[in-house]
C-alpha positions in Angstrom: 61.2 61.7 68.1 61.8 65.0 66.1 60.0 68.0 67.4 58.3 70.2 64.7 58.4 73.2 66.2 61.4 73.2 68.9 61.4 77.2 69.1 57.3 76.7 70.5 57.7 73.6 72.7 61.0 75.3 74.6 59.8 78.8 74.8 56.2 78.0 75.7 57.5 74.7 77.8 59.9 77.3 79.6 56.7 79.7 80.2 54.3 77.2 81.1 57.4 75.6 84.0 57.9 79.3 85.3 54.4 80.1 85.8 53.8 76.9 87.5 57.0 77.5 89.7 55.1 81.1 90.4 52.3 80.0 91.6 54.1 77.3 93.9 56.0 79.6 95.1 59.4 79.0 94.2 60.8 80.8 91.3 64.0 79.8 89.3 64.8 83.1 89.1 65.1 83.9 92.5 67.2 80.6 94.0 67.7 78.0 91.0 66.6 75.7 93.6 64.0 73.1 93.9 63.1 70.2 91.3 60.9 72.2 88.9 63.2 74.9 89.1 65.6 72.1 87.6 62.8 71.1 84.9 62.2 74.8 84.1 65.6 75.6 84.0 66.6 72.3 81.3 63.8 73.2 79.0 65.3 76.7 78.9 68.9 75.8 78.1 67.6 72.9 75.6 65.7 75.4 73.8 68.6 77.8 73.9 70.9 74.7 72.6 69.1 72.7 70.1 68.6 73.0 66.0 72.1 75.5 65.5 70.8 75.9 61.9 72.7 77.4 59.0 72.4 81.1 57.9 70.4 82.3 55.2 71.3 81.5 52.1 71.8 83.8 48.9 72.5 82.9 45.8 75.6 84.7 43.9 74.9 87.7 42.4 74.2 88.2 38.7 76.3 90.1 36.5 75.6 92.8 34.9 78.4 94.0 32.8 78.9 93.2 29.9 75.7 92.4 29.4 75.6 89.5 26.8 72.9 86.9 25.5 73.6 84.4 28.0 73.3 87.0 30.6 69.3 87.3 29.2 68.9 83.5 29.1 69.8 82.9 32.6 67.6 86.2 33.7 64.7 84.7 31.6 65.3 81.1 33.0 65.0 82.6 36.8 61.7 84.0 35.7 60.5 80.6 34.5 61.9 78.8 37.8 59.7 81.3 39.9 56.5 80.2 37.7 57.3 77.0 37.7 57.6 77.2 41.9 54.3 79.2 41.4 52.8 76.0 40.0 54.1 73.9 42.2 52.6 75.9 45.3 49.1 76.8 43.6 46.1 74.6 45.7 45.6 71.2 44.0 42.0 72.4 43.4 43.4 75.8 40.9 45.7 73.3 39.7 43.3 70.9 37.9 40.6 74.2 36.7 43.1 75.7 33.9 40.5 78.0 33.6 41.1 80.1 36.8 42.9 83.3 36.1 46.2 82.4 37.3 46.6 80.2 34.3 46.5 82.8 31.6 48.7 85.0 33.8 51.3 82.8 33.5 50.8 81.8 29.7 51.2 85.8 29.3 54.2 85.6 30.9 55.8 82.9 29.3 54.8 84.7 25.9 56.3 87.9 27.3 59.2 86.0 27.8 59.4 84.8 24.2 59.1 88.2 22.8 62.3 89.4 24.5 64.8 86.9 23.5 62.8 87.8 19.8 63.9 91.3 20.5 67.3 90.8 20.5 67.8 90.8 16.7 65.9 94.4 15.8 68.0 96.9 14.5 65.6 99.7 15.1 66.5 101.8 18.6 64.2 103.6 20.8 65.8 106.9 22.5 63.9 108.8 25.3 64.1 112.7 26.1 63.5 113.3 29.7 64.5 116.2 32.4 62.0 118.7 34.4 60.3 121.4 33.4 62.0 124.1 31.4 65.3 122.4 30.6 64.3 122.2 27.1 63.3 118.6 26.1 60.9 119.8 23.2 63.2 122.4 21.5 65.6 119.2 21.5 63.2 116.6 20.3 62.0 119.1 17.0 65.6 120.1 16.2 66.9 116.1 16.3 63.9 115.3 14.2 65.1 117.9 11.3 68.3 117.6 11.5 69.5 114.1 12.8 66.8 111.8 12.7 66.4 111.8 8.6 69.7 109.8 8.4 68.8 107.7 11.1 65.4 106.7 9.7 65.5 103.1 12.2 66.0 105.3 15.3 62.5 106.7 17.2 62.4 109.2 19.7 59.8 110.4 22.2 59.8 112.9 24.5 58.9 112.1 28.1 56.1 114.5 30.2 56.6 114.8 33.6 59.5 114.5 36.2 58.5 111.4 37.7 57.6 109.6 34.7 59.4 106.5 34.0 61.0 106.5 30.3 58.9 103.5 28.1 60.4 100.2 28.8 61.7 100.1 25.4 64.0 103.0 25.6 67.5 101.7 24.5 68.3 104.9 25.4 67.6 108.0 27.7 68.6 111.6 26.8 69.0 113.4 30.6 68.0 117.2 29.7 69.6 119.8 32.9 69.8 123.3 32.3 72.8 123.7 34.3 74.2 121.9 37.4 72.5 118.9 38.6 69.4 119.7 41.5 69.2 116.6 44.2 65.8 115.8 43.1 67.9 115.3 39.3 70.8 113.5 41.0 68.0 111.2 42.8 66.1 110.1 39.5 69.2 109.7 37.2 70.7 107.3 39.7 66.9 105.9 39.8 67.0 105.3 36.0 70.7 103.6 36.6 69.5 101.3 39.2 66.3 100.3 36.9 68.7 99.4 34.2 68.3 102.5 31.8 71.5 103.3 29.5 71.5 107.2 30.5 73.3 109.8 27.9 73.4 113.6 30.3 72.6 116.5 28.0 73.4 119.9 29.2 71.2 122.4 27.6 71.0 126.5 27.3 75.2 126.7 27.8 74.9 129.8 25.7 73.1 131.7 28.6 75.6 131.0 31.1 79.1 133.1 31.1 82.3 131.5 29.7 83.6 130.9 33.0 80.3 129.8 34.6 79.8 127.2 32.0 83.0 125.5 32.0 82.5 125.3 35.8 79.2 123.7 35.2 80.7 121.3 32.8 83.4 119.9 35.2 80.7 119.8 37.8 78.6 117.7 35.9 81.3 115.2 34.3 82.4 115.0 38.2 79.4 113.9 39.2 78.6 111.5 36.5 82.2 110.2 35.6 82.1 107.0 37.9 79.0 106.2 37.0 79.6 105.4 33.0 77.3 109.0 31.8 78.8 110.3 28.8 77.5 114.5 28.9 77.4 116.7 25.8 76.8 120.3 25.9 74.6 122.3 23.5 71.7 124.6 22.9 68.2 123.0 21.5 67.1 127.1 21.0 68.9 129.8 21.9 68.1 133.2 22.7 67.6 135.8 20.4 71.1 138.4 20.2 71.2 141.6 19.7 73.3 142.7 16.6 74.5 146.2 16.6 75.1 147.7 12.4 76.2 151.1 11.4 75.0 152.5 7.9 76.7 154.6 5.8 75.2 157.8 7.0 76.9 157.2 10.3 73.3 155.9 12.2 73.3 152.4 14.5 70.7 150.1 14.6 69.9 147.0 16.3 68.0 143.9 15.8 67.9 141.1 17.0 69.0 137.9 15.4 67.8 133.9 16.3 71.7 131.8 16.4 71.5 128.7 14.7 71.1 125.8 17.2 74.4 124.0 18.7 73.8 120.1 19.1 76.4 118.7 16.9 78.0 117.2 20.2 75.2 115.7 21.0 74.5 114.6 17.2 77.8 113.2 16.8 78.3 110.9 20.0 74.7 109.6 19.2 75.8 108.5 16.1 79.1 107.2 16.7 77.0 105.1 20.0 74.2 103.7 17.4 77.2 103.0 15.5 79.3 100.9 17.9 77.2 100.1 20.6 73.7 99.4 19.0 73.7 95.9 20.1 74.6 96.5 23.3 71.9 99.2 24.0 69.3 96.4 22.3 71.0 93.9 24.6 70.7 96.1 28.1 67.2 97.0 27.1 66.1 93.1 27.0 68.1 92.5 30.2 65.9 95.2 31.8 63.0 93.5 30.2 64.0 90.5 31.6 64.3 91.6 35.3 61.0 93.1 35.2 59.4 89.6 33.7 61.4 88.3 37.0 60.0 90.6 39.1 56.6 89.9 37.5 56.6 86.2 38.6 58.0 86.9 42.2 55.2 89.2 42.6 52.5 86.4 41.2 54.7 83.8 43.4 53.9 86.6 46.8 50.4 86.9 46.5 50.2 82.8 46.8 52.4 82.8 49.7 50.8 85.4 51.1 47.6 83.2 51.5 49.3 80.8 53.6 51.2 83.4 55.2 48.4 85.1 56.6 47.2 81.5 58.0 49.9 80.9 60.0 49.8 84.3 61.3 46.1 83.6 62.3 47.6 80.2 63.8 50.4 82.1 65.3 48.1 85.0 67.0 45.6 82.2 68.5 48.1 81.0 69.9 49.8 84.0 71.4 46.1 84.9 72.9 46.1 81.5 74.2 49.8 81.9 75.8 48.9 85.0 77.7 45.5 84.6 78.8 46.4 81.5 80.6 49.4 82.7 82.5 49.1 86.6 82.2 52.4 87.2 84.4 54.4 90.2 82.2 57.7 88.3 82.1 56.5 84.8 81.1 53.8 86.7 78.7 57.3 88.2 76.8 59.0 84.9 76.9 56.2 83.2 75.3 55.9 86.0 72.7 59.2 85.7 71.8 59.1 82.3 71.3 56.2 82.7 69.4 57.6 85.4 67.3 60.7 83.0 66.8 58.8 80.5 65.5 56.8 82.6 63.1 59.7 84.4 61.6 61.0 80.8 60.9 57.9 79.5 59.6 57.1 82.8 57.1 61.0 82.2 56.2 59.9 78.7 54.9 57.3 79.9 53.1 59.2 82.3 51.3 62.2 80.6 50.4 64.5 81.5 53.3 66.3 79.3 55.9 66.4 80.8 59.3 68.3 78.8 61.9 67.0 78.5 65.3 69.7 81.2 66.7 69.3 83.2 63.9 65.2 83.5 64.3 66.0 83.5 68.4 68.0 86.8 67.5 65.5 88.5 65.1 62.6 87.5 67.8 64.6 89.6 70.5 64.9 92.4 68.4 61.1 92.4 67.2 60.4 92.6 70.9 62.6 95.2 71.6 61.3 97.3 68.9 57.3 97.3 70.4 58.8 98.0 73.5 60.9 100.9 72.2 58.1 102.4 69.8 55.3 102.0 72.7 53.8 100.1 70.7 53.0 97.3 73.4 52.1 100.1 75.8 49.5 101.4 73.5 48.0 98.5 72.4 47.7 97.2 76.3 46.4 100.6 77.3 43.5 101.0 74.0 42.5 97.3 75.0 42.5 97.7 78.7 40.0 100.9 78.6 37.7 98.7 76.8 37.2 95.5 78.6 38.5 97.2 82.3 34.6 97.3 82.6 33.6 93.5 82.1 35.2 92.3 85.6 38.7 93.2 87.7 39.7 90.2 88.2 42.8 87.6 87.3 41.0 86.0 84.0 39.6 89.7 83.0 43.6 91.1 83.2 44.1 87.8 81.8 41.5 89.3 78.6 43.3 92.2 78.1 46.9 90.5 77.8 45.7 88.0 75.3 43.8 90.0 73.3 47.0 92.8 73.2 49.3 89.3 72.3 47.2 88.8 69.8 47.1 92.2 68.6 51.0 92.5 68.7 51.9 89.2 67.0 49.6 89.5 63.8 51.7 93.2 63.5 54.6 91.8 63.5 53.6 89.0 61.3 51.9 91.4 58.6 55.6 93.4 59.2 57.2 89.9 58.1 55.1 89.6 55.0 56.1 93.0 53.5 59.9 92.9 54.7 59.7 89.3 53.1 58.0 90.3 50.1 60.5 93.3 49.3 63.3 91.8 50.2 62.0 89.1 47.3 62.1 91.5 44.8 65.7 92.8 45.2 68.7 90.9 43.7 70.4 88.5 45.8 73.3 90.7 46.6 71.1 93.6 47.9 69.1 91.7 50.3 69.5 92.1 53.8 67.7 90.6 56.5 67.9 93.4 59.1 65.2 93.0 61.5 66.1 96.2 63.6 65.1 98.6 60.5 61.8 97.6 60.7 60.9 99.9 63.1 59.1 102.4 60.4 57.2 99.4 59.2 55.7 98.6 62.6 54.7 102.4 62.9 53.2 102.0 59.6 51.2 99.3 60.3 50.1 100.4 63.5 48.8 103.7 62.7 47.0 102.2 59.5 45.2 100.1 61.5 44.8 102.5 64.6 42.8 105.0 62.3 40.8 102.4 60.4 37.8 99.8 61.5 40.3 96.9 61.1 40.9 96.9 64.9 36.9 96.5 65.7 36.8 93.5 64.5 39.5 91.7 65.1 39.0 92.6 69.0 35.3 90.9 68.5 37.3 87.6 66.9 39.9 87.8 69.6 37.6 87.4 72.1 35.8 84.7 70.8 39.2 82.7 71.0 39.1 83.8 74.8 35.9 81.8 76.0 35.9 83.5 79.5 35.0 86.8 78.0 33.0 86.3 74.9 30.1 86.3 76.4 30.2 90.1 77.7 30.5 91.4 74.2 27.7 93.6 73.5 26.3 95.7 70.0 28.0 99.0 71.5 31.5 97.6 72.3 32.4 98.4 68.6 32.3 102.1 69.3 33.7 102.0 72.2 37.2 100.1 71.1 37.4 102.8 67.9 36.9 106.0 71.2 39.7 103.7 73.3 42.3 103.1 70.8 41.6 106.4 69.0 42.7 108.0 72.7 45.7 106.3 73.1 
């Protein structure tokens, strides 16, 4: 008979024959000896043995140069797989009422999708100005709308506000405005635009006010730093500053004045037009790609939220069952073995839900280093301490140390659980070749978690649900434990 859940059965199997050997009086880990130390011992190395499972699997990556129409179609088809897994996953009961909301989500979508592969035969272009604050963006924008624009009636331009705005997703192009060397918090959001699929064009503004020497400098700076990345940078000046022009008149007097220079953008004018020129097509066909992805993204997002339903009820299944685990042999050593195990399981059971295969080793593995991590971040200390200060006072015996385990196994596995979810979910979004599975960088997400729930009433009343899954102790819960749980874990 095949076992559903090997990791449970062998960890908790393993728990449940060392406790028993405990309370006997002969423990495995001392001699080896004896016949339950033998029974102990088998369950352990079957469950260390069985189900060697293959690795997670990722599908090839997606290419994204040259980007081309098939490119599109095959971005656009992975979007309509994910709603058509959606469909397949949605409750029977939303599934025969097309008028829940999810339906006309997904008709929206499919329409969206429609649109996109309509796009690809405009011939208007949509360019973007963007850069911080005093670089220049609106002296630009006014002086390519009178002098460029008029012989480029199909082209449309729009300056963006702000330096964390996103340019519009239809931007086929973005005009990068610096005022002189790049700034980290510039370097940061070009390579932001690159990564979200923008087609980038680096403008360096206000040259003139910069000395010969400085400004070549500046230039080889900035074509250094952009070169490898495909950036094309002209140099100009949208507006500059007023000169001073020095005359002398006849009668032997100087005066000055000052004079406005005529703006210097031709470089800027004449790459743009030889791009629209060349590379129209292409710039229509990257923005539609970019489209694309986000219509992927869109679905995988819908597809989370209905996994995250069932997600959450295995966690609930998962927590129970930790509570249960501890309560009834509350010995630290065979509390962190059946934790593990539990964790084990749940990593390959959230896996499953979201579309990754975790062998047995593999979840074994990520289990140990969850566990590690509480341990490391105090996190099982804190938890075990907030707890214990609350239900110390309801009675000092085994069962009531017995309480305070279960309920901190509870605690602990639905954090690591709601840790899954998000690492899951993000790691969903990312294309296949960017996703990584490390389990031992979720340390800031535990934290996260923790102190989110630490400084809110979420803790209150799972404590008050927790207990009612520990009979023993239910019956002590009183109206003024509430406050005292928030004073406990707000302490620790």
């Amino acid at each position: 008979m095949k076992l559903k859940r090997p990791i449970l059965v062998g960890g908790l199997g393993l728990s449940a024959s060392l406790w028993l050997l405990d309370i006997v009086g002969h423990s495995p880990l001392a001699d080896g000896s004896g016949v339950l130390g033998a029974v102990a011992l088998g369950s352990g190395l079957w469950w260390l043995k069985q189900r060697a499972g293959s690795a997670v699997e990722i599908a090839p990556p997606l290419a994204l140069d040259p980007v081309h129409k098939a490119l599109i179609e095959k971005v656009l088809a992975e979007a309509e797989s994910r709603l058509e897994t959606l469909i397949e996953e949605l409750p029977e009961s939303v599934k025969a009422d097309k008028a829940q909301p999810i339906w006309s989500t997904i008709q929206q979508q499919r329409q969206a999708a429609v649109q996109a592969l309509a796009q690809l035969g405009r011939e208007s272009l949509a360019i973007a100005i963007i850069g911080n604050k005093a670089t220049g963006k609106t002296a630009l924008l006014t002086q390519l709308n009178e002098v460029w624009k008029p012989s480029e009636s199909q082209t449309t331009l729009v300056e963006v506000q702000g330096e964390d705005t996103l340019p519009p997703s239809e931007a086929d192009l973005v005009l990068f405005v610096t005022a002189g060397d790049l700034m980290q918090s510039e370097l940061q959001r070009l390579q932001s635009l690159l990564k979200s699929g923008y087609r980038i064009h680096l403008v360096f503004n206000k040259q003139d006010q910069l000395a010969p020497l400085d400004r070549q400098s500046v230039v080889q700076r900035l074509q250094t730093r952009v070169e490898d990345l495909g950036i094309r940078v002209s140099v100009i000046s949208a507006q500059s500053n007023p000169i001073t022009v020095r005359r002398h008149q006849e009668n032997g007097d100087v005066e000055d004045s000052f004079e406005q220079p005529f703006p210097q953008i031709e470089s800027l004018t004449t790459q743009l037009t030889q791009l629209i020129n060349t590379e129209a097509q292409q710039l229509v066909m990257t923005t539609t790609l970019r489209q694309a992805k986000a219509l992927m993204a869109s679905a995988q997002t819908l597809l989370n939220q209905q996994r995250r339903q069932r997600a959450m009820s295995l966690i609930e299944q998962m927590q129970w069952l930790a509570a249960g685990s501890a309560f009834a042999s509350p010995l630290p050593s065979l509390d962190l073995l059946a934790s593990t195990a539990i964790n084990a399981q749940m990593i390959v059971d959230l896996g499953a839900v979201y579309g990754q295969a975790f062998s047995l080793e593999q979840a074994k593995t990520a289990a140990g280093t969850l566990a590690e991590l509480l341990v490391k971040l105090g996190l099982v200390e804190i938890s075990t301490q907030a707890l214990g200060s609350l239900l110390k006072t309801q009675a000092a015996t085994y069962v009531a140390g017995g309480a305070v385990q279960g309920v901190s196994a509870a605690y602990l596995t639905r954090m690591v659980g709601l840790s899954l979810i998000d690492f899951f979910e993000e790691q969903s979004l990312l294309a296949p070749e960017q996703r990584k599975f490390a389990f031992a960088d979720m340390g800031s997400r535990l934290q996260t978690l923790f102190q989110a729930t630490k400084q809110t009433a979420g803790l209150q009343p799972f404590i008050q649900q927790a207990l009612s899954h520990l009979p023993a102790l239910s019956s002590g819960w009183t109206q003024g434990e509430p406050q005292k749980v928030k004073t406990a874990v707000n302490a620790a």
